[in-house]
FIKOLKOL-299011 format. One record per residue: residue in one letter; x, y, z of N, C-alpha, C in turn. Coordinates in steps of 0.1 Angstrom, whole numbers, plus 5000, padded with zeros to 4 digits. Layout:
residues N
AXYZXYZXYZ;...
END
This chain:
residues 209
X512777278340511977158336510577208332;X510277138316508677188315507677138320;X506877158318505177118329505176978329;X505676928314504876798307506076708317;X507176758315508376678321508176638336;X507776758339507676738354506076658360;X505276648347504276588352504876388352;X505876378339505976208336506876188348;X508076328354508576268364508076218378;X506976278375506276248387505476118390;X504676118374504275958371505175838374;X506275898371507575788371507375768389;X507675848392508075858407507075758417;X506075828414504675748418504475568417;X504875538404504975428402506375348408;X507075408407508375378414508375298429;X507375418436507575388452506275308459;X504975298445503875278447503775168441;X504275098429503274978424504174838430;X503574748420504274588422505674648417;X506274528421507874508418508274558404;X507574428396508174448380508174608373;X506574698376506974798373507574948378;X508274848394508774968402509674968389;X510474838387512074868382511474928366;X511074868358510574908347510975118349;X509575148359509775328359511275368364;X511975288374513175358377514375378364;X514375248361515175268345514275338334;X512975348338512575488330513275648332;X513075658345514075768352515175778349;X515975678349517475678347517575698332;X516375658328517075728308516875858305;X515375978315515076038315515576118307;X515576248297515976338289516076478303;X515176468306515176608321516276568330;X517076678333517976698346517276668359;X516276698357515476658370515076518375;X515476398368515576288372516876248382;X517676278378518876278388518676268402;X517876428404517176438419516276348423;X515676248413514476188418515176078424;X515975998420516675888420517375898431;X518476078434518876068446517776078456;X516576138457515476088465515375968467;X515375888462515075768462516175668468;X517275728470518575688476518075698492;X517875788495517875828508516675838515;X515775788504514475728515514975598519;X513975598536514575518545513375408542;X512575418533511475328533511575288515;X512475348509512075278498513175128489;X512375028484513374928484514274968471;X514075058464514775048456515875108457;X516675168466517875228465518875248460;X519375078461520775038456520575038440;X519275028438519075068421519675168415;X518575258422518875418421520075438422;X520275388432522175428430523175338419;X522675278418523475208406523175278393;X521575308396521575388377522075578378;X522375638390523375738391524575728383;X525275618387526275618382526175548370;X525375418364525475418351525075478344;X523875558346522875648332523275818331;X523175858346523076018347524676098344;X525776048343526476098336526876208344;X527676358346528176438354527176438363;X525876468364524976498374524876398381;X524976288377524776138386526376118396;X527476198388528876138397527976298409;X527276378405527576478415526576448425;X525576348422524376298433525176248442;X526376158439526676018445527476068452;X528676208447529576258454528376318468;X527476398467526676418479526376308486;X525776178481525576118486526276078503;X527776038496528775998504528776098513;X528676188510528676278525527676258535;X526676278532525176248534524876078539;X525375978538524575878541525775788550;X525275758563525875688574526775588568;X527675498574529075418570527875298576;X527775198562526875088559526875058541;X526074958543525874898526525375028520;X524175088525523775178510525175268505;X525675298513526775458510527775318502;X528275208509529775128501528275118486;X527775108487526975118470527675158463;X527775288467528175408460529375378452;X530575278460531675238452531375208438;X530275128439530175008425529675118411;X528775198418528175298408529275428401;X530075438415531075548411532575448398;X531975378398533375268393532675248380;X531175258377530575258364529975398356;X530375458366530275648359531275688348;X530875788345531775778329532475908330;X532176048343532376128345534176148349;X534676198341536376208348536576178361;X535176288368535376328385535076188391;X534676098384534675988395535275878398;X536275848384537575768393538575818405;X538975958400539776028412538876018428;X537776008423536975988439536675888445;X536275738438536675618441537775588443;X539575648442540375648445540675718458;X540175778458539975928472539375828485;X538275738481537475678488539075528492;X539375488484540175388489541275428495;X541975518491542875578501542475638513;X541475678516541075808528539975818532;X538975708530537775708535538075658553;X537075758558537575658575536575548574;X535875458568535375358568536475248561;X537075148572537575058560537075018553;X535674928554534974858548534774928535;X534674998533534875118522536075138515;X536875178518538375108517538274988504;X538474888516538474808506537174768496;X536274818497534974768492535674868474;X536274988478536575058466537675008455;X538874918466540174858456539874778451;X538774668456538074598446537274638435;X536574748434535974788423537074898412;X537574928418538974988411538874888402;X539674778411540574698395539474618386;X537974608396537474558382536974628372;X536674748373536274858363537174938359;X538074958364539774988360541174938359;X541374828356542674728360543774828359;X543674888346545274978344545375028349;X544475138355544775268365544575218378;X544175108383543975068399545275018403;X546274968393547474888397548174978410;X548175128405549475168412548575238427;X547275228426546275278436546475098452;X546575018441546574858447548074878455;X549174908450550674898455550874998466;X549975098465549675208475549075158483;X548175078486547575008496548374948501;X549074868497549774738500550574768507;X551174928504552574968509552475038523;X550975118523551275228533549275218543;X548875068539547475088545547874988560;X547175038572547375018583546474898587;X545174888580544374778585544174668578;X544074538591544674458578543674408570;X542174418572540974368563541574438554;X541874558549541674628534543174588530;X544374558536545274468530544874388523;X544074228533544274108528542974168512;X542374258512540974268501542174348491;X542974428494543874458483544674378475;X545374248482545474098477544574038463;X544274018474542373998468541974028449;X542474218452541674248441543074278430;X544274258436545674228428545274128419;X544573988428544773838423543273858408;X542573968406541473978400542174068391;X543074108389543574188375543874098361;X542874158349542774068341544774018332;X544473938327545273878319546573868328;X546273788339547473798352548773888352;X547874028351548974128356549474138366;X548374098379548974058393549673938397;X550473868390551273778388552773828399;X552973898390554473948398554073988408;X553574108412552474148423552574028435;X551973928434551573818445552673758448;X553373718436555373628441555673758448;X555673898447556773948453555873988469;X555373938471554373968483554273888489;X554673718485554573578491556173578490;X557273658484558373648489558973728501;X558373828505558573928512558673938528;X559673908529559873868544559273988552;X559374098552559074218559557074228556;X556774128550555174118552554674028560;X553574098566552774018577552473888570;X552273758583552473648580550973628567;X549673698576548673688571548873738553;X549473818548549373918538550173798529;X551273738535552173618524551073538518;X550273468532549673358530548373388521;X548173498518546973518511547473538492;X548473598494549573658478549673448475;X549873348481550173238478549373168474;X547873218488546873138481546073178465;X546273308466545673358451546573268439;X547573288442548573238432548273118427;X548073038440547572878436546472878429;X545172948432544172948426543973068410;X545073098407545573118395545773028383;X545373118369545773018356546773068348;X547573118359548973118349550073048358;X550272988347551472858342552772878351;X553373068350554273078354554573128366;X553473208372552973228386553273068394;X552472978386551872838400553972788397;X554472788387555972718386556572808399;X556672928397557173028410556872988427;X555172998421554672918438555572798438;X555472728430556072558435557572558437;X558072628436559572638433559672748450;X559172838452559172888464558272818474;X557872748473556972628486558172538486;X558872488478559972388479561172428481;X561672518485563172598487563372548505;
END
């Protein structure tokens, strides 16, 4: 990084953790468009200060602006930062990164994170920033996950697949005898609160049997 670079990163920085509000955010999405590799690091600083408000920012413009370096802040991140809100952040930003490496790791996180909350905080951002590729990550849940908060949130983010691909999905999960009582009643209620035509005919026709 050159002198000049490292002098505006610094102005950035300064302003960031030092002024009013409007031009914290203004300099941080200054950072985040940054041309220097070295903004990356500023932002993951800014992650893991324990005094600064802007975090969840920074971590959101990781994964939308910084591009391979930002999925490789965030992949540190998750090592690095205790099981709470700042680290499940990480989901939403890892789910708007553009880097190959970070759907397989938002998937990594929903399958095998020892935080549930994380867990499911990830199958929901799956299917909304991936519908097509989250389907078979969702049936994997459904099939082989042990707790039941990240169950009923894998329901949940079935019932949020656009253009009611989770249709079949929810009937065969509110027909499924060998599913927990809780897991039916949730596949039913999505259904109901569904706008397809042929899903609510199914629910009514199986509420009435």
């Amino acid at each position: 990084v050159n002198t000049d670079e490292t002098a505006g990163l610094n102005w950035l920085d300064r302003v960031a953790r030092q002024s009013e509000e409007e031009a914290r955010h203004t300099a941080l999405y200054a950072m985040a468009l940054h041309a220097s590799p070295g903004a990356t690091g500023r932002l993951q600083a800014l992650v893991t200060d324990s005094d600064s408000e802007l975090a969840e920012e920074a971590t959101f413009w990781l994964g939308e602006a910084r591009g391979e370096s930002g999925y490789e802040a965030l992949d540190a991140l998750l090592d690095e930062l205790p099981h709470g809100d700042p680290r499940r952040h990480i989901n939403f930003a890892l789910a708007l990164n553009d880097s190959p490496a970070a759907f397989e790791r938002l998937a990594e996180i929903a399958r095998a994170d020892a935080d549930p909350v994380q867990r499911a905080n990830a199958l929901f951002w799956l299917a909304q920033e991936h519908p097509d590729r989250a389907k078979p990550l969702l049936l994997d849940a459904l099939a082989r996950e042990t707790d039941g908060e990240v169950r009923e949130q894998a329901v949940f983010a079935v019932s949020q697949l656009p253009e009611n691909q989770g249709t079949r999905i929810l009937l065969a999960l509110a027909q499924d005898p060998d599913q927990p009582r809780e897991i039916r009643r949730q596949a039913m209620f999505w259904l109901a609160h569904s706008d397809d035509d042929e899903g609510l005919a199914a629910l009514e026709e199986l509420l009435t049997r």
